[in-house]
C-alpha atoms as a printed R data frame, in Angstrom:
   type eleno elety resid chain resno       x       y       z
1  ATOM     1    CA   UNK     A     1 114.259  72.443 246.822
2  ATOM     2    CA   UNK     A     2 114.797  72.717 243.140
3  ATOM     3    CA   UNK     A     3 110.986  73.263 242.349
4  ATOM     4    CA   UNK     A     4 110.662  76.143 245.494
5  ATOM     5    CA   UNK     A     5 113.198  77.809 243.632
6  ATOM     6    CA   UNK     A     6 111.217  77.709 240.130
7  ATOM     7    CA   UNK     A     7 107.684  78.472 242.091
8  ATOM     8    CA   UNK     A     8 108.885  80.933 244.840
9  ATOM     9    CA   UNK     A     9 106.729  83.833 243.534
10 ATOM    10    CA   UNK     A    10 103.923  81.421 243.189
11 ATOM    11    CA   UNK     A    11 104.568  80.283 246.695
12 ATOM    12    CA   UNK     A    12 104.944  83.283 248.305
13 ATOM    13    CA   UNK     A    13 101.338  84.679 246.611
14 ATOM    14    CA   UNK     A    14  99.799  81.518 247.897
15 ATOM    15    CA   UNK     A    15 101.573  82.513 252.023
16 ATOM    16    CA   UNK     A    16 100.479  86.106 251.195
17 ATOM    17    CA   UNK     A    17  96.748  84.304 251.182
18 ATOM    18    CA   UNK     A    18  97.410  82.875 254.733
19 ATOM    19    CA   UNK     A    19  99.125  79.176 253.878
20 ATOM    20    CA   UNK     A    20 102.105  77.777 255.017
21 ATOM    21    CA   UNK     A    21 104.908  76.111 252.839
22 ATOM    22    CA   UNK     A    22 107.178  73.267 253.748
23 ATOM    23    CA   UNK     A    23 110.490  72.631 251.963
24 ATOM    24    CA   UNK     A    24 111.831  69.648 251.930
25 ATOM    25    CA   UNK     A    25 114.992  68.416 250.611
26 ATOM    26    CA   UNK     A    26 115.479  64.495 249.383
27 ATOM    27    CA   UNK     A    27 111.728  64.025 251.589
28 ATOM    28    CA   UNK     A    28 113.123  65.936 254.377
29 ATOM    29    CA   UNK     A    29 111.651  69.102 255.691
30 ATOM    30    CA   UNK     A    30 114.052  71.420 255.589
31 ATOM    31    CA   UNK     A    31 112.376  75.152 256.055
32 ATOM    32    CA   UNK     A    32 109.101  76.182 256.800
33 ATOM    33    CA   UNK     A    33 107.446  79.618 255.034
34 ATOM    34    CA   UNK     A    34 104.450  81.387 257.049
35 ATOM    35    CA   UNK     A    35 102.630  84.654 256.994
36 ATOM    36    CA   UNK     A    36 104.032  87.463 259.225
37 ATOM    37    CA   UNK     A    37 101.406  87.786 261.845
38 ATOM    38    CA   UNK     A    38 101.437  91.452 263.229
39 ATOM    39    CA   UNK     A    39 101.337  91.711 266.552
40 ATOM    40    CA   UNK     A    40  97.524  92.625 268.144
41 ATOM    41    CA   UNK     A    41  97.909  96.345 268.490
42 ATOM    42    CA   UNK     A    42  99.010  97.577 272.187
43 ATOM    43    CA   UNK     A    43  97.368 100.950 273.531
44 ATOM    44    CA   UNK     A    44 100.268 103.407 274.586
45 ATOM    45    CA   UNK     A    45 100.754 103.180 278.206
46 ATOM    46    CA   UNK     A    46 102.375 106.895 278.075
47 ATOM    47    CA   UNK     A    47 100.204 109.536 280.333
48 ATOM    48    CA   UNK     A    48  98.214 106.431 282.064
49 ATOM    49    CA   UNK     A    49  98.195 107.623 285.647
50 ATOM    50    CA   UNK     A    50  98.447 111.244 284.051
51 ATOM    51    CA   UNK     A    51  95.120 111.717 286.164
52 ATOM    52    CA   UNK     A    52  95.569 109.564 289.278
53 ATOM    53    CA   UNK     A    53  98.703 111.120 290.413
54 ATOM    54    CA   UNK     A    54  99.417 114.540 292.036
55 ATOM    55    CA   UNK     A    55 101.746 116.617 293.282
56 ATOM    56    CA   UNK     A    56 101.111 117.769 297.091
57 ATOM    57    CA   UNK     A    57 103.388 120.598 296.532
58 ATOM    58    CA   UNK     A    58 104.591 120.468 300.108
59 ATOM    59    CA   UNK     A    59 106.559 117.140 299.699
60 ATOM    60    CA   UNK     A    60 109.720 118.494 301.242
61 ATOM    61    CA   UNK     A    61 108.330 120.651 303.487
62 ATOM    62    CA   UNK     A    62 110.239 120.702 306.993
63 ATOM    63    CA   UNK     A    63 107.129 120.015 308.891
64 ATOM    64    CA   UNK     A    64 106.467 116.927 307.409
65 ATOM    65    CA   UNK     A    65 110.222 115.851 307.995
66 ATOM    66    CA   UNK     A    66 110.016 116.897 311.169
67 ATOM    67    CA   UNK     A    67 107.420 114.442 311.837
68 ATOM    68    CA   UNK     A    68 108.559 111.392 309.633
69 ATOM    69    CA   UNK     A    69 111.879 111.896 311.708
70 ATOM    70    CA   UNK     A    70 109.388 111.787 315.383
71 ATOM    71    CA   UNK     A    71 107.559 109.011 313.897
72 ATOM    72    CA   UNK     A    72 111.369 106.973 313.180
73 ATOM    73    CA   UNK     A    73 112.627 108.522 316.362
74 ATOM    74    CA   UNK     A    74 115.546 110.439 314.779
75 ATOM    75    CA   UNK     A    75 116.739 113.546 316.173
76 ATOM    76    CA   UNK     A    76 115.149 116.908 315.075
77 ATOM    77    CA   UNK     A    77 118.343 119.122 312.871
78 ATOM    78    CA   UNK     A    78 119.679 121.795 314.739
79 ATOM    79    CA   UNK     A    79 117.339 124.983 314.666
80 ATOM    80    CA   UNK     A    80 114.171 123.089 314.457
């Protein structure tokens, strides 16, 4: 423990390079020090179905309640 403290910029340089450092206390392993690893790079899902999706426009009309309601068999609303 005492000599990680004295070497810990040399240690650091040498995880920096890609090895790993084990501390050990009284022959015990104590801590491990690895590199970060950055995670691989994720494309942005944002706008994926920006071109399979559309908008009918006539999603609500009465018609097509009308006949989701015939197709359930629920009454028609009054005035229909």
């Amino acid at each position: 423990m005492h000599e990680a403290k004295t070497r810990m910029s040399e240690l650091l340089r040498g995880v920096e390079a890609g090895d790993e450092v084990l501390i050990t206390r009284g022959g015990a392993p104590i801590a491990r020090i690895v590199p970060v690893r950055e995670p691989a790079s994720v494309p942005s899902r944002f706008g994926l179905l920006a071109l399979e999706i559309s908008d009918p426009g006539d999603w609500d009309d009465d018609a097509e309640a009308d006949e989701a309601g015939d197709l359930f068999g629920l009454p028609r609303p009054a005035g229909a």
